[in-house]
N, C-alpha and C positions, 0 to 999 in steps of 0.2 A: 504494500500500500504506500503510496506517495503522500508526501508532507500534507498537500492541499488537500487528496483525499482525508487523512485524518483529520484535519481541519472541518472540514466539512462534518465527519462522522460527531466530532466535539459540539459542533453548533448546534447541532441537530437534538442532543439531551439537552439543551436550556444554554441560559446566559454567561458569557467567559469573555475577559477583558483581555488584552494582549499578553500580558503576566502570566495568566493563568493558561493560556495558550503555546504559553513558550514553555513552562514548567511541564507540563502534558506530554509532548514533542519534542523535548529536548533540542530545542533550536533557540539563539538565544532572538530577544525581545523586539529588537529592530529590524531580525529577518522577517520575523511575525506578522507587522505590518505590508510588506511587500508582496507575500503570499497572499492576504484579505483583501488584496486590490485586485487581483486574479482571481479568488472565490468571488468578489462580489461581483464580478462581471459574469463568471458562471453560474451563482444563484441570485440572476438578474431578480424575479420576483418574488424571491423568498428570502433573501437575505437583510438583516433588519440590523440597524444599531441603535444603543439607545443612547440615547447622546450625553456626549460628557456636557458635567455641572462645576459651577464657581461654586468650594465651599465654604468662601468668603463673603459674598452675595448674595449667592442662589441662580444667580443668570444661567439661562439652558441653553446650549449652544445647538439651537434646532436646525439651524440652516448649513450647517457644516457638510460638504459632499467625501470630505476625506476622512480616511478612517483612523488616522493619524490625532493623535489627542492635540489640542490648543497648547500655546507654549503660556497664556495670562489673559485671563479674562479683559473683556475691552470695557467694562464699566469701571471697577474699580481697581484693575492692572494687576491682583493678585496672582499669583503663579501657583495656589495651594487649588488646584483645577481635579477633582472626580474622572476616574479615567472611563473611555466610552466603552460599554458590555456590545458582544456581537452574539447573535443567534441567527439559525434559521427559522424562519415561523412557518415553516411547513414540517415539522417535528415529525409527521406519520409517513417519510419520506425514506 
């Protein structure tokens, strides 16, 4: 099985941040995101994130197209930023 494949298999039982995606697969954390750019183009309509949060503010970075977390929230500049969870929401897949 290929990396993306288990990636895949991972999203598929519930929510996993890059962290816990690199821990799983033993790959480290920056490769993590490179491979979610590739899943998310293969699980065009079922791949979901939920988007990282300021836990300084609260601001929800809803409009963000990459999967790649924020380096500091734009309201009040904090850097202390909630990292973004990845599933597929087609789980019976």
């Amino acid at each position: 099985m290929t990396i993306r494949e288990e990636i895949i298999e991972l999203l598929t039982t519930g929510e996993w941040s890059a962290r816990d995606i690199s821990q799983a697969t033993h790959i480290p954390e920056k490769e993590v995101y490179a491979h979610l750019e590739h899943v998310k183009k293969s699980l065009k309509g079922t791949f979901r994130i939920n988007p990282p949060q300021c836990l300084n503010c609260g601001f929800t970075f809803t409009k963000r197209r990459t999967v790649r977390p924020p380096s500091r929230c734009p309201l009040c500049k904090s850097e202390h930023i909630q990292e973004p969870a990845f599933f597929c929401s087609n789980s019976g897949k």
